[in-house]
N, C-alpha and C positions, 0 to 999 in steps of 0.2 A: 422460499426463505421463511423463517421462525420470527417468529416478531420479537419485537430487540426489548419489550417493555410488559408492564402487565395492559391489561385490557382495556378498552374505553368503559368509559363511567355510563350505565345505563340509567340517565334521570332523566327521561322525555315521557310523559303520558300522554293521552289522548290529544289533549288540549293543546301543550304546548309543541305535539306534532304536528296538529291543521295549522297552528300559526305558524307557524316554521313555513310551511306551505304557504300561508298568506303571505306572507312577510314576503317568499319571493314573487309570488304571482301578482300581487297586487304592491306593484314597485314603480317607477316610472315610467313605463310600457304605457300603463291606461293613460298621462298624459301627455302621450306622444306617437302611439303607435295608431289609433285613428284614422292620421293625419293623410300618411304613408296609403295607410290599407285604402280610404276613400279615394286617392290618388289612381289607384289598381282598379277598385272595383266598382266605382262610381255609386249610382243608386243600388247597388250588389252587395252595400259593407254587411248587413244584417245577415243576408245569406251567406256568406264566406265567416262570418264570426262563427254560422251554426256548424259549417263544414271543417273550421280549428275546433270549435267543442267537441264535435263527434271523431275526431283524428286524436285529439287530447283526450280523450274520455276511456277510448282503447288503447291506449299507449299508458293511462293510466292505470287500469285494470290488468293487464299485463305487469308492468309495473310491482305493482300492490302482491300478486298472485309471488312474484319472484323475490321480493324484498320477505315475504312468510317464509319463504324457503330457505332463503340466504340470509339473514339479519346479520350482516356484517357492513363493515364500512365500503362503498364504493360505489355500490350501484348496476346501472347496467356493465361496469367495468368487470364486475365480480360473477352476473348472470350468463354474460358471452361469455368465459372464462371455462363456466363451468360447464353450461348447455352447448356449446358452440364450437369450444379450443382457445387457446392462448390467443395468436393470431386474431379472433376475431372481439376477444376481452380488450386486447391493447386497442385495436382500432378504437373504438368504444369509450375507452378510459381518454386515448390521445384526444382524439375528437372531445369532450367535455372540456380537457383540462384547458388545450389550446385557448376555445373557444371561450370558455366562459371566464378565464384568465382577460380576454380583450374587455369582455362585460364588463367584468369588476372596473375596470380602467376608464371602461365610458360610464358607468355609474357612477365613479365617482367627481368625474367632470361634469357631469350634471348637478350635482348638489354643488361643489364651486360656482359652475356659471349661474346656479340658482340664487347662490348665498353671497357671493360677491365679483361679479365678471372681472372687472380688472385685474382680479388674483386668484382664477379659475382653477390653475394649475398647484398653487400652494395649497390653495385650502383644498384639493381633490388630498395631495399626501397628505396632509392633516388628518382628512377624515381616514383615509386606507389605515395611516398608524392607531387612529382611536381605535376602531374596528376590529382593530387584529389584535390589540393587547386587550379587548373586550371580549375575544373568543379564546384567548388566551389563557383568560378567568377563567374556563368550565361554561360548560354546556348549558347551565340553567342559566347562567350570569345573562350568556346572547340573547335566552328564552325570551328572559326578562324584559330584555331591550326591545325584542321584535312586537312580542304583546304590545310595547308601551305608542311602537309605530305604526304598526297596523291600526290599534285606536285611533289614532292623531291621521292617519288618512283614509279612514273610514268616514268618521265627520267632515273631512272636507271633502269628499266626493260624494256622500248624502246634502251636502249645502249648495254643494255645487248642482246639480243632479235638479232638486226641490228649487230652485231660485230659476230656471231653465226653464222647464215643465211649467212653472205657474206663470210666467211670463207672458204677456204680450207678445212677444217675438216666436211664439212656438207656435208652430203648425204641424197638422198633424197629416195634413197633405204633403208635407217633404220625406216621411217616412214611404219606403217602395218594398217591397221584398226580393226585388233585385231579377226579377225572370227575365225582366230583360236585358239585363246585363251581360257582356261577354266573358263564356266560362274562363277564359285565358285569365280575365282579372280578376274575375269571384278567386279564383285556386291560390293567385299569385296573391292576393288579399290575406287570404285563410293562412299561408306560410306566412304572413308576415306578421298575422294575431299571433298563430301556434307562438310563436317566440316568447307571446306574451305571457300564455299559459303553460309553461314549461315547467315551472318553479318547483309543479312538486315532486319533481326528484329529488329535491332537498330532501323530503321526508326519507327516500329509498335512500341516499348517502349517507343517512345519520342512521340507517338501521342499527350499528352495533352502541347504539345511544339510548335506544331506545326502551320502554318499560314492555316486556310483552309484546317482542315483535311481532310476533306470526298474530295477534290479535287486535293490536294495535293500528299496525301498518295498513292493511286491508282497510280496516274504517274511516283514516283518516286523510287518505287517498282522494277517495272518491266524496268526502265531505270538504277538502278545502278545493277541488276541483269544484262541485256543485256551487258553492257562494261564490267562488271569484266570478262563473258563469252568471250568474245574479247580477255582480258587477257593473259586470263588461257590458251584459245587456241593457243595463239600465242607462249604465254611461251611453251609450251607441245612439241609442234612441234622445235621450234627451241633446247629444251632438247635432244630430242628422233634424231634428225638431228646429231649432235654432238657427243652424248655420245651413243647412241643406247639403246637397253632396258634394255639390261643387265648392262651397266654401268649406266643407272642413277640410276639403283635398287639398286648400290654399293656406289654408292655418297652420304658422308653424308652433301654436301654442293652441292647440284645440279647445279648453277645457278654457283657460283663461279670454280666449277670442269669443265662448260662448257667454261665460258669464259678463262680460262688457256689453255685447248685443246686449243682451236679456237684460238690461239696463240695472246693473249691480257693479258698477267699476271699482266700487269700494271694496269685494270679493274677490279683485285680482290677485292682490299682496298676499291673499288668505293660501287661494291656491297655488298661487307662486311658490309661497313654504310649505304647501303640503307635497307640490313635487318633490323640493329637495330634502323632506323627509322618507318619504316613498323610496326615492333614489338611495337614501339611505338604506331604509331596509332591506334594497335589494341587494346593496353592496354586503351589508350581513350577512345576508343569507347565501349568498355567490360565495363569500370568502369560505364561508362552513363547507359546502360543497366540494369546493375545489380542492382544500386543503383532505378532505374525507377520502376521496379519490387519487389525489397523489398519495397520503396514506396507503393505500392496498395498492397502487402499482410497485409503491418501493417495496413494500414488504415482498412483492414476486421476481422483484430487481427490476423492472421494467424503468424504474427512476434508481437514483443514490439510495442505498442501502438506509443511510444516515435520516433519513426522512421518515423512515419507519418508526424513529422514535415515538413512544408514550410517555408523558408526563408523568412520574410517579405521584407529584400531591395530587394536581388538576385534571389527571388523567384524560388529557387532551392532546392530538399529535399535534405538538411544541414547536417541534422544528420545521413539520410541512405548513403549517399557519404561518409562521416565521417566512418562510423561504418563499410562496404566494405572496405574504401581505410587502415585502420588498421587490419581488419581480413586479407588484401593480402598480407599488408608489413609484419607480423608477420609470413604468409606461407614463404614468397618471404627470407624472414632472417632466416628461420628455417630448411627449407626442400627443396628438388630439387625435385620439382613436375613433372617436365619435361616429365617422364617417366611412369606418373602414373596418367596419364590424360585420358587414353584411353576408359575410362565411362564417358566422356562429348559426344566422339559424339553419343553415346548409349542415353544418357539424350537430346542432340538437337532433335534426331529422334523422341523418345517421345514426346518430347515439339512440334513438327511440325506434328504428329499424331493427338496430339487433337486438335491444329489448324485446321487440314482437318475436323476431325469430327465435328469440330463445324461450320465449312464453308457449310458442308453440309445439316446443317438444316437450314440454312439460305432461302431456294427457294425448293418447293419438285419438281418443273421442272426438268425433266429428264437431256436436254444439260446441266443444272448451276450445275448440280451434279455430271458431267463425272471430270472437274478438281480438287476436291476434293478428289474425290474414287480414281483418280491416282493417288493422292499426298502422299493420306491415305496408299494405296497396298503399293506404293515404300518407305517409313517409313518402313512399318513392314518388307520390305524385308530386304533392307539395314544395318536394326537393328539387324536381323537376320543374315546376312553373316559378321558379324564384329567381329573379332578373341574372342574365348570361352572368355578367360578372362577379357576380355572388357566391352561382354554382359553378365559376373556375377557379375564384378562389380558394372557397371551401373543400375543394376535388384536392386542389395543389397542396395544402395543407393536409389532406389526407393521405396522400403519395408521399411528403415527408416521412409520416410517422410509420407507412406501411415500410419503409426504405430505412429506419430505423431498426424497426422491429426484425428486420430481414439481418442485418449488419450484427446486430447484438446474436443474433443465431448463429451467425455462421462462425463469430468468434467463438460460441461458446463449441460448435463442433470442432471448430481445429484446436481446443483446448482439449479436448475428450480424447481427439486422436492423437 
């Protein structure tokens, strides 16, 4: 299908590419996903973080290698498509859109229950409509926004972090490196960080945004992956210092359970609102995504045609940011997803699967194919150790869209014939 509009507006440089990356990566994940992981992988979380970076690291690389090639909106939607076949582009696309459509939904019920529990549910559509007539503005307008939160929880996970560490309550005997941990939870661990570190596909969906794909993208891949790593590790360590592994496995506010030990209860409230800023900016950055990717499915008909719309002033797709930011506030007012998201990261993995596979035909050189085939192994592993029910939902959800995708074929062959 011909794109119904002129082109997307390319104004992302360097800079406002890695945030864009930070903005997702470093979202409400670091103050919540710990909690989860130390549950799995006990005195293991340190090692299962290094084994999400190095799974994240090749999926990003990959990633980076295929968004230079294709700088168009979509993503790995657009790289299966083209390396792989149709068939394996939808998968890919479906898996995203599903999947990070529930996100946005639990993100934005996070910054409600952040900012006012009693009315969780209104203020999550509140912030989904801010959000979306924010992205609605053009491309630099969201930029803007996400620099201004990635600041605002930068400082308070450096407050949080420094108030921890200098504390009394820190030992540095409750950090382990996990060997002896059981690999079953180090792995099931690692999948449940990867989720955290996924974000920067943001960057590879906004490729047809961007100033200087093929030069850009590459750099800022593996720059907003390296600091979130920085992050995460810093947070882990000062968690695991503080609360030990058994407690942060019992924390269901890790960040704020440590800063009270660490005798700072006056920096609860602090981090309280830097979650539900964080949470914000993931909801940002989820919504650019998702709406980037239904973009390039419509345009191939794989969604409504009508979605392919470009904005002629904002030169932004109008109508798939529209028809996301309504599908979320409808979730975000109806349902508490919260707890029933656990086949996104079943669906990320998939979606960073065919990524690798299609990174891999890219060069049949032996070395350009070792970071691919790791990226691809630690997907299928990860996906695999990620609790039964997660990996049947995520499956059943994939069988939808494969059964979809089958249905719209077959009509379009008895139309041919």
């Amino acid at each position: 299908m011909t794109r119904t509009d002129a082109g997307l507006r390319r104004g992302l440089g360097l800079r406002d590419a890695v945030v864009v990356g930070l903005g997702s990566m470093i979202g409400a994940g670091v103050f919540s996903a710990p909690g989860p992981a130390a549950r799995a992988a006990g005195s293991g979380l340190l090692a299962a973080l290094a084994v999400a970076a190095v799974v994240a690291y090749c999926n990003a690389m990959s990633s980076a290698r295929l968004a230079a090639r294709y700088p168009a909106s979509g993503g790995t939607y657009v790289y299966g498509r083209e390396r792989l076949g149709p068939f394996w582009g939808h998968l890919a696309g479906w898996a995203f859109v599903v999947g990070k459509t529930a996100s946005c939904a639990a993100m934005a019920l996070t910054v409600g229950t952040y900012v006012w529990p009693g009315q969780a549910h209104a203020v999550a559509v509140a912030a989904v409509v801010a959000l979306t007539a924010v992205n609605y503005g053009g491309i630099q307008k969201a930029a803007w926004l996400t620099r201004l939160i990635v600041a605002v929880v930068l400082a308070v996970l450096a407050a949080a972090v420094v108030t921890c560490l200098a504390s009394g309550r820190a030992d540095a005997g409750r950090l382990d490196a996990g060997l002896s941990s059981e690999a079953g939870g180090v792995l099931q661990a690692a999948g449940l960080l990867f989720f955290a570190f996924a974000g920067y596909a943001r960057i590879a969906t906004l490729g047809e945004e961007v100033r200087d794909p093929a030069r850009t993208i590459p750099r800022a891949v593996p720059l907003a992956l390296g600091i979130v790593l920085v992050v995460y590790a810093c947070v882990a360590v000062a968690l695991l210092a503080v609360l030990g592994a058994d407690g942060l496995g019992r924390a269901a506010a890790p960040l704020a359970d440590a800063v009270r030990a660490a005798g700072a209860p006056g920096l609860v409230p602090v981090v309280r609102a830097g979650a539900a800023v964080a949470a914000l900016g993931s909801l940002l950055a989820l919504i650019l995504g998702v709406s980037r990717t239904t973009l390039a499915m419509a345009r191939d008909g794989h969604l409504p045609g009508a979605l392919a719309a470009v904005h002629p002033r904002f030169r932004v797709p109008h109508r798939a940011e529209t028809a996301v930011g309504a599908v979320v506030a409808v979730l975000a007012a109806t349902v508490d997803v919260r707890g029933a998201i656990g086949f996104s990261s079943f669906g990320v993995l998939v979606y960073y699967a065919v990524a690798n596979a299609s990174a891999w035909t890219l060069s049949p050189a032996p070395l350009s194919r070792v970071v691919p085939a790791v990226g691809l192994l630690g997907c299928a592993t990860l996906a695999c150790a990620l609790p039964a029910a997660s990996a049947a939902v995520g499956a059943g959800v994939l069988a939808v869209g494969a059964a979809a995708y089958g249905v719209r074929r077959w009509r379009a062959a008895r139309r041919g014939a």
